[in-house]
C-alpha positions as CSV (number, residue, x, y, z in Angstrom):
1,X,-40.6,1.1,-10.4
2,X,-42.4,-1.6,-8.4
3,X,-42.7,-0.9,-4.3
4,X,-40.4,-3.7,-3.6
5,X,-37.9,-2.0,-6.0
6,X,-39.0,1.7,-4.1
7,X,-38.2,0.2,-0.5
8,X,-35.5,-1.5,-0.2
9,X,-35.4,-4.7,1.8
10,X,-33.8,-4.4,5.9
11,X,-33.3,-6.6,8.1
12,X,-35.6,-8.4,10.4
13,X,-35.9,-6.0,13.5
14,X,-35.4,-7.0,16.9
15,X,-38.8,-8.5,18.6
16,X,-41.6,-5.3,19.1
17,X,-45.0,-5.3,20.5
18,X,-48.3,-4.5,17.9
19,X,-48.4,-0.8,19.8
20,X,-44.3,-0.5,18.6
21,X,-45.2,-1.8,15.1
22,X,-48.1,0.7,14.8
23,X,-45.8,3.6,15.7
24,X,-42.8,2.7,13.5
25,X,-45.1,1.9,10.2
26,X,-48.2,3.8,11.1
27,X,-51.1,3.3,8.1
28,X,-49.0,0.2,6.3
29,X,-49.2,-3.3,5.6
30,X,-46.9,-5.8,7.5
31,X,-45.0,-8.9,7.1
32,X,-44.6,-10.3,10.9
33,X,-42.1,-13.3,12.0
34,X,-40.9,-15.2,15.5
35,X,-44.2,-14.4,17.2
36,X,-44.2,-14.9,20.9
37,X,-47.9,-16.1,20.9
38,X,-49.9,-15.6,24.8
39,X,-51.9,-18.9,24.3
40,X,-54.2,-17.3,27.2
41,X,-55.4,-14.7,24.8
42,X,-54.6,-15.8,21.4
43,X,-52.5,-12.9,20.9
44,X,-48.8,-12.4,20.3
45,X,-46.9,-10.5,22.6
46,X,-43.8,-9.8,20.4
47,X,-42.8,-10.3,16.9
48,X,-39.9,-9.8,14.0
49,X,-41.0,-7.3,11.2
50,X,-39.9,-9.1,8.0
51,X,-41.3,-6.5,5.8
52,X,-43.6,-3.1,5.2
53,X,-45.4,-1.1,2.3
54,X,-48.5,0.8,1.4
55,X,-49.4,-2.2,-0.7
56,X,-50.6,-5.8,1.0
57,X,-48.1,-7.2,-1.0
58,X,-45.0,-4.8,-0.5
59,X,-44.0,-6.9,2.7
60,X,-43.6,-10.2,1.0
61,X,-41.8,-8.6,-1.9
62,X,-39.2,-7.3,0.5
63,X,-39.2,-10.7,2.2
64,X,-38.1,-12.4,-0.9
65,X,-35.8,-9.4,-2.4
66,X,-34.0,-10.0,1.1
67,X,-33.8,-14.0,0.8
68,X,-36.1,-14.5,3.1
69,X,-39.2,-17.2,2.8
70,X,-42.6,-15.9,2.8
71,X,-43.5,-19.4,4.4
72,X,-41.3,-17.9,7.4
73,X,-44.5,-15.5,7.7
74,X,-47.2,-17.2,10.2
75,X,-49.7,-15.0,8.6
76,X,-51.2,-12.6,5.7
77,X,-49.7,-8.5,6.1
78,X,-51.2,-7.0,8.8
79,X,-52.3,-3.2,8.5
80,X,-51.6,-1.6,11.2
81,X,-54.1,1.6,10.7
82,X,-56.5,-0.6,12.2
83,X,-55.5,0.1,15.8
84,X,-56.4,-3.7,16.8
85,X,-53.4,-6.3,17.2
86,X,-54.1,-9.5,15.0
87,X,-55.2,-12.5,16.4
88,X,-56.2,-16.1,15.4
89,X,-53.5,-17.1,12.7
90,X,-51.1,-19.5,14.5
């Protein structure tokens, strides 16, 4: 059974800081959406998660089981075990 098969596809979540995203998938790729980008600092403040996994591509296969496009996504899965918020892919 694949991973998008294993984890079945929810909805986006409301909008969550990078410190929220860490907590609620700790050590897992994500799909983010609707950034709220800080053009002073490059950074987002809040975004939509469109999709998780333990696999970089688990996020986008829940995007598309759930209908979603993956072109919604302004940027590749993000892991989040790396402790620093992404930056630089508007």
């Amino acid at each position: 059974m694949s991973e998008a098969h294993a984890i079945e596809p929810e909805p986006l979540t409301q909008l969550v800081t990078w410190k929220q995203i860490c907590q609620r998938y700790p050590d897992q790729w994500v799909a983010l959406v609707d950034m709220d980008w800080n053009d002073e600092v490059g950074e987002f403040t809040v975004a939509r998660i469109a999709g998780h996994g333990a696999s970089r591509r688990a996020p986008f296969d829940q995007m598309r089981a759930a209908g979603l496009s993956t072109r919604r996504s302004r940027s590749d899965p993000e892991k989040t075990s790396t402790g620093n918020q992404p930056t630089g892919f508007r």
